[in-house]
ROLO-758709 format. One line per 5 residues: number of its first residue (from 1); their letters; for each residue x, y, z of N, C-alpha, C. Coordinates in Angstrom, 2 decimals. Layout:
BEGIN
NUM = A = X/Y/Z/X/Y/Z/X/Y/Z  ...
END
This chain:
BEGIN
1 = XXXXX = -14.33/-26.13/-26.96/-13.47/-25.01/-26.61/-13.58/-23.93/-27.69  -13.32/-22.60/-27.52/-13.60/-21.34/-28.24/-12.62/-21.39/-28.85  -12.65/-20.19/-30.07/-11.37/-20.55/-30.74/-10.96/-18.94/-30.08  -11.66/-18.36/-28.90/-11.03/-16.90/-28.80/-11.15/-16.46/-27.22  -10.17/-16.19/-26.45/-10.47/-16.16/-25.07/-11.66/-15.03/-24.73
6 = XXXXX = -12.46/-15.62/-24.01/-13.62/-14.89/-23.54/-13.69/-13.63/-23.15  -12.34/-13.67/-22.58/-11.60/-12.55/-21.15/-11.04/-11.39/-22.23  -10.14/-11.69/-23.01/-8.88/-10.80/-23.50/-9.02/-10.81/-25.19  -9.61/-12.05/-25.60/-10.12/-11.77/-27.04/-9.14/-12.58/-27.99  -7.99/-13.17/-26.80/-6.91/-13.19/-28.45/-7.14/-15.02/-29.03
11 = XXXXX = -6.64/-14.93/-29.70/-7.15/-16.18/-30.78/-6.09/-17.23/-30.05  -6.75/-18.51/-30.62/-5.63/-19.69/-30.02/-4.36/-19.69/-30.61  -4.19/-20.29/-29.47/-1.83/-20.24/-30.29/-1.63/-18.55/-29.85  -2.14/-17.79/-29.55/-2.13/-16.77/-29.39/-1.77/-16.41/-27.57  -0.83/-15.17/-27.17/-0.84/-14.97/-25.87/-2.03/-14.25/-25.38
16 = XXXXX = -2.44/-14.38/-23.96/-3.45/-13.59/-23.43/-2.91/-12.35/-23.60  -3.89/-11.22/-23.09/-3.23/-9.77/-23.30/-2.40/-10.31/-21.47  -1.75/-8.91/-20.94/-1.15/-9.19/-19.65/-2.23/-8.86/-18.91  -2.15/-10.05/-17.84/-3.04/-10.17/-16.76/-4.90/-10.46/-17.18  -5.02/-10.95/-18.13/-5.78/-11.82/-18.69/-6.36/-12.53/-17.53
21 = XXXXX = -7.82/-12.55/-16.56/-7.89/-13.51/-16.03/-7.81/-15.23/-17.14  -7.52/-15.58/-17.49/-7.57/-16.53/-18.14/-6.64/-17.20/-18.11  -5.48/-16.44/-18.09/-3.82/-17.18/-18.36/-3.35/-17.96/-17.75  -3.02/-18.67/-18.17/-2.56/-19.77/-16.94/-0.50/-19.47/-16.52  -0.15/-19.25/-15.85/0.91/-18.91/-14.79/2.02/-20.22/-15.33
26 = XXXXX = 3.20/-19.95/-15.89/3.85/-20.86/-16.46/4.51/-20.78/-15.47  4.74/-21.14/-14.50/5.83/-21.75/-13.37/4.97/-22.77/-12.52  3.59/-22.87/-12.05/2.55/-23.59/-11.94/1.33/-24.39/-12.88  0.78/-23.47/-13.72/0.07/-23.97/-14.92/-1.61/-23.83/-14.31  -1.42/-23.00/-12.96/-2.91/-22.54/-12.37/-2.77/-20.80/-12.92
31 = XXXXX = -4.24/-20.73/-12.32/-4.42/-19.48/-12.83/-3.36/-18.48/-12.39  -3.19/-17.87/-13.52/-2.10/-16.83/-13.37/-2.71/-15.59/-12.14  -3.43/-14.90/-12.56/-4.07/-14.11/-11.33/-4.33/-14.72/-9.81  -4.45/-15.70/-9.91/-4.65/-16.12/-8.58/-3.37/-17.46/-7.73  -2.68/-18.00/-8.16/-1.68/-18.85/-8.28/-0.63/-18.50/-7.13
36 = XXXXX = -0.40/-17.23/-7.17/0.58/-16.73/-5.56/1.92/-16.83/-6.26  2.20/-17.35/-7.35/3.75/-17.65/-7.04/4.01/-16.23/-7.86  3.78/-15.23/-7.91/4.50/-13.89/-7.94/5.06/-13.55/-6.74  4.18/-14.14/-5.38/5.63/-13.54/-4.10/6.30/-14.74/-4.22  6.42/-15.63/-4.32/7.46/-16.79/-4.11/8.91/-16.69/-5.93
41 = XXXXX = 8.10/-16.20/-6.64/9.12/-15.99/-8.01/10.01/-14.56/-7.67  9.21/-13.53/-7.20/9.77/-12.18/-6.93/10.46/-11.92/-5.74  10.32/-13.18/-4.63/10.88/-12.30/-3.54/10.27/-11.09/-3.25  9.10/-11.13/-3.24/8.63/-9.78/-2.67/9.18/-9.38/-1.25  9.46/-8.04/-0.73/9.20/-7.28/0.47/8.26/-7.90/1.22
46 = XXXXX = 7.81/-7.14/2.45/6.68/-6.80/3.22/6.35/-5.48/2.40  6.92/-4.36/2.12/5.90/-3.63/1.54/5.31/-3.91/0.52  5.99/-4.77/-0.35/5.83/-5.05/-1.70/4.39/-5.99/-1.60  4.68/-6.79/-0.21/3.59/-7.97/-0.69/2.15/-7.42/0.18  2.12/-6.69/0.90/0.58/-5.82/1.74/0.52/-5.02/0.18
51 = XXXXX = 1.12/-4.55/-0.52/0.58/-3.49/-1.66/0.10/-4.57/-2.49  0.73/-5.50/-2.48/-0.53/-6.51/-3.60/-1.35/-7.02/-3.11  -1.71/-7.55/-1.85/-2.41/-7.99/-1.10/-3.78/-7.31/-1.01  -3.08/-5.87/-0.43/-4.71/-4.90/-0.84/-4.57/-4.14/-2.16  -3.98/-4.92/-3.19/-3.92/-4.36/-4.35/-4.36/-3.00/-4.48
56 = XXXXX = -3.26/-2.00/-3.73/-2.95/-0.53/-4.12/-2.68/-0.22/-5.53  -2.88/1.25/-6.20/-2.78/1.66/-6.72/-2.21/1.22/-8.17  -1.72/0.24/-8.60/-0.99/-0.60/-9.18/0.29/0.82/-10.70  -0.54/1.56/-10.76/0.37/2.77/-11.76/1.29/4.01/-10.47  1.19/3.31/-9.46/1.79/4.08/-8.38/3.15/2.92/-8.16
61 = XXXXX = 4.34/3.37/-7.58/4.97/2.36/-6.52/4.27/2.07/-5.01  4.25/0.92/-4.89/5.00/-0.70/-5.38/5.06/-1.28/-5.93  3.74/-1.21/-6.34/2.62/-2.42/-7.69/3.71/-2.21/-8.74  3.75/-0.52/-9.58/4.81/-0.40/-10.35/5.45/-1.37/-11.37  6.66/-1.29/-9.88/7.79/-1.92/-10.05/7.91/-3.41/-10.41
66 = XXXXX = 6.65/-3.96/-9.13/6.47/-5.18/-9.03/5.88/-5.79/-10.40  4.55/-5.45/-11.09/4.13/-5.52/-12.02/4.84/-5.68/-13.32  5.92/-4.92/-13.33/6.89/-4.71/-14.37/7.92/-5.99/-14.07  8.32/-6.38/-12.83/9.07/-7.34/-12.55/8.48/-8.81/-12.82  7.53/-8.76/-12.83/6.46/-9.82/-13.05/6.03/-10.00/-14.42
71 = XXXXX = 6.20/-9.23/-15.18/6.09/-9.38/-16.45/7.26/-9.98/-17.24  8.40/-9.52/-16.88/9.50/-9.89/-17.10/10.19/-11.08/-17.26  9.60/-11.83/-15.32/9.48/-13.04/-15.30/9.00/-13.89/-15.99  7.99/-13.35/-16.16/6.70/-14.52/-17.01/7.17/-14.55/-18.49  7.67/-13.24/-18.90/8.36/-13.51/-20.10/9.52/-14.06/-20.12
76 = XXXXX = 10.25/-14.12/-19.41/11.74/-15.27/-19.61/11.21/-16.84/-19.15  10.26/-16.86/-18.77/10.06/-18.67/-18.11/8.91/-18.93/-19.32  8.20/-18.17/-20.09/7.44/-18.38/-21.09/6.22/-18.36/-20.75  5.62/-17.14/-21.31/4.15/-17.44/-21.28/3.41/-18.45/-21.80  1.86/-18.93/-21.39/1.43/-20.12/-21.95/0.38/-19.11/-22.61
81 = XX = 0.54/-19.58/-23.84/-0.75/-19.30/-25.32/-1.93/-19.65/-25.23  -2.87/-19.01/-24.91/-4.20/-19.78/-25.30/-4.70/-20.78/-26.25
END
């Protein structure tokens, strides 16, 4: 194993940067990018969840909001460190 994520750079014991493909999703422990449980943690909308789906604009609303809400999350349930 590396001592430095491939993806985001940061050192072990260390957090990924945000949205790191690498990170692993602390409410599952699968990949964070791909894992799904951002609509099942957020309660997403229908608009909310077609704007991530075809991942619109993400510095526009919906993504936004959502993005920011999702960060939030992941920071109160604890990110996992590389």
């Amino acid at each position: 194993m590396s001592n430095t994520c491939n993806d985001c750079g940061c050192s072990q014991g260390e957090l990924h940067e945000t949205f790191c493909t690498k990170e692993r999703c602390p409410f599952c422990l699968g990949q964070l990018v791909s894992c799904g449980c951002i609509s099942k943690v957020l309660s997403l909308s229908p608009a909310e969840q077609q704007a991530l789906d075809e991942y619109i604009d993400d510095e526009k609303e919906p993504l936004l909001s959502v993005n920011e809400r999702w960060v939030k999350a992941l920071n109160q349930k604890g990110r996992v460190a590389f």
